[in-house]
C-alpha beads as a LAMMPS data file, in Angstrom:
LAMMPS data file: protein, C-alpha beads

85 atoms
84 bonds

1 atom types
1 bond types

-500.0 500.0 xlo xhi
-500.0 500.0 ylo yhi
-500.0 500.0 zlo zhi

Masses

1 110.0

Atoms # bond

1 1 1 -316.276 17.251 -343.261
2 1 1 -318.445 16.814 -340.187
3 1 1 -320.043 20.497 -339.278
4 1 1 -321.181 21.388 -335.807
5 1 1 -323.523 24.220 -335.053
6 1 1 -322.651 24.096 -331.441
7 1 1 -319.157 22.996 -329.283
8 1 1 -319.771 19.574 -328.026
9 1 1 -318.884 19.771 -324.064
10 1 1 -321.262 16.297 -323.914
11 1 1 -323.006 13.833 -325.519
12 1 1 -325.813 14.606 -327.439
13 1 1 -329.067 13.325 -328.460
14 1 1 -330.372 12.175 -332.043
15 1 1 -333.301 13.799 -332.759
16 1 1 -333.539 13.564 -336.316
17 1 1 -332.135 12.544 -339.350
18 1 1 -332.390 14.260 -342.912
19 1 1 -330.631 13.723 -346.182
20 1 1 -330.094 16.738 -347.960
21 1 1 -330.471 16.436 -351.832
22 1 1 -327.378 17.042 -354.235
23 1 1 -324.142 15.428 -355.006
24 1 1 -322.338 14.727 -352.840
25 1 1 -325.040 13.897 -350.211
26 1 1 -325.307 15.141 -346.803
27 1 1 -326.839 13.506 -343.433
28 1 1 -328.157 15.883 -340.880
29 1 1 -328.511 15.168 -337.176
30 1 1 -330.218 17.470 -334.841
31 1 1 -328.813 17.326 -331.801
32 1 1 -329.371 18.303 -327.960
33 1 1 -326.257 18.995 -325.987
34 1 1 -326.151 19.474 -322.148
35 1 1 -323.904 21.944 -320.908
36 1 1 -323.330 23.053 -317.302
37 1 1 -325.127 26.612 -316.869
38 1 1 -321.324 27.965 -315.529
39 1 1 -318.198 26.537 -314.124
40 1 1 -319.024 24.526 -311.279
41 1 1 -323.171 25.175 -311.420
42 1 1 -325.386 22.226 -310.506
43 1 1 -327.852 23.630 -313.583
44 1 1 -327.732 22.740 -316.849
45 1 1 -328.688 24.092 -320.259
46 1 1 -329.692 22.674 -323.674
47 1 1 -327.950 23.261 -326.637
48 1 1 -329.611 22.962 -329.877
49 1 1 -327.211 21.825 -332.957
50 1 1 -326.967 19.952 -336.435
51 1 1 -324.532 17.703 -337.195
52 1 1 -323.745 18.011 -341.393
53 1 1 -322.052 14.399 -341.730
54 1 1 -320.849 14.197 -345.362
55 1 1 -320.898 10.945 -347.688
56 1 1 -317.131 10.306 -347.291
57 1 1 -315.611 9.955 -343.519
58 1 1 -313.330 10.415 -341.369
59 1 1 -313.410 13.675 -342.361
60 1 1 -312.071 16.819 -340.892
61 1 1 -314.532 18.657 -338.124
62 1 1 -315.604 22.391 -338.499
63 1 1 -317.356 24.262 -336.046
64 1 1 -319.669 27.146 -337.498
65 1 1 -320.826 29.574 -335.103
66 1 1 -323.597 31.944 -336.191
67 1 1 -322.976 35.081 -333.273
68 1 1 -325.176 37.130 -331.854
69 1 1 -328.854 37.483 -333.086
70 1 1 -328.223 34.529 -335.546
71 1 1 -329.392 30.963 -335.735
72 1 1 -328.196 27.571 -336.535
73 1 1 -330.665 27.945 -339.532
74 1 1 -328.637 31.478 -340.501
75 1 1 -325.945 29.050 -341.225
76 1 1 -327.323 26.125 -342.691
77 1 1 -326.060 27.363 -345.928
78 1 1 -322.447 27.139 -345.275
79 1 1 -322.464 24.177 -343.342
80 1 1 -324.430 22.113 -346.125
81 1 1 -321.929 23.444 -348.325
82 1 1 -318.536 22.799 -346.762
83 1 1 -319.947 19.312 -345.742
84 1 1 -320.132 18.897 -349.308
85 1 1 -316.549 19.791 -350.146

Bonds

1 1 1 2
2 1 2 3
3 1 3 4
4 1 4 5
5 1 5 6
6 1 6 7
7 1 7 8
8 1 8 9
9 1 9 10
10 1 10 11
11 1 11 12
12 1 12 13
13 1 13 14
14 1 14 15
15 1 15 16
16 1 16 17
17 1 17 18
18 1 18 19
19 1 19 20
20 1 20 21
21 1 21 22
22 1 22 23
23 1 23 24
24 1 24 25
25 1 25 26
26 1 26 27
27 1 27 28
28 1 28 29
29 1 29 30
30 1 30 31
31 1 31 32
32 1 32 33
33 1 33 34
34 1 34 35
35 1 35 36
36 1 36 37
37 1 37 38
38 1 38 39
39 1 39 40
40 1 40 41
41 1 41 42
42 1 42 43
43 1 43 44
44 1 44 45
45 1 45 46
46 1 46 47
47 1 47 48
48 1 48 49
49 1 49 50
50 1 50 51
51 1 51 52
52 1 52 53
53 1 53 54
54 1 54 55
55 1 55 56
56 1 56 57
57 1 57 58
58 1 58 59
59 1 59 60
60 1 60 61
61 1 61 62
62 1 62 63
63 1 63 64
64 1 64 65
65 1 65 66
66 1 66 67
67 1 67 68
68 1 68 69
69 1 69 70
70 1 70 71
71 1 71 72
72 1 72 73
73 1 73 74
74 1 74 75
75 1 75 76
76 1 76 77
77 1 77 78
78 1 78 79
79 1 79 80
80 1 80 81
81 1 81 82
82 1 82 83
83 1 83 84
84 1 84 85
């Protein structure tokens, strides 16, 4: 399944790449996503996400969100692990 920390309203950048250990194996891509600040605003902001990419695709995509006070890392858990499934 590919897992998204954040919605995709553009393209986004490659920052990294990681292979997390464990069967079946997982490829994580940090990404940066521009997103207008608010409908119809000239500004933009930057949207920090991971991309879990698991060994066998096409594959379904899930979007985790991690609320208020959280992180993308507060959720790393879950996304590693339905990426797995």
């Amino acid at each position: 399944m590919l897992i998204v920390a954040a919605l995709l309203v553009s393209a986004g950048v490659t920052a990294a790449v990681t292979i997390i250990p464990g069967p079946p194996a997982v490829v994580t891509s940090n990404v940066t996503i521009d997103a207008p600040e608010a409908p119809g605003a000239p500004g933009l902001v930057h949207l920090d996400a991971t991309v879990y990419l698991p060994a066998r695709t096409p594959a379904p995509a899930v979007l985790v969100a991690h609320g208020f006070g959280g992180s993308k890392n507060s959720v790393a858990p879950l996304a590693s692990a339905l990426a797995r499934r």
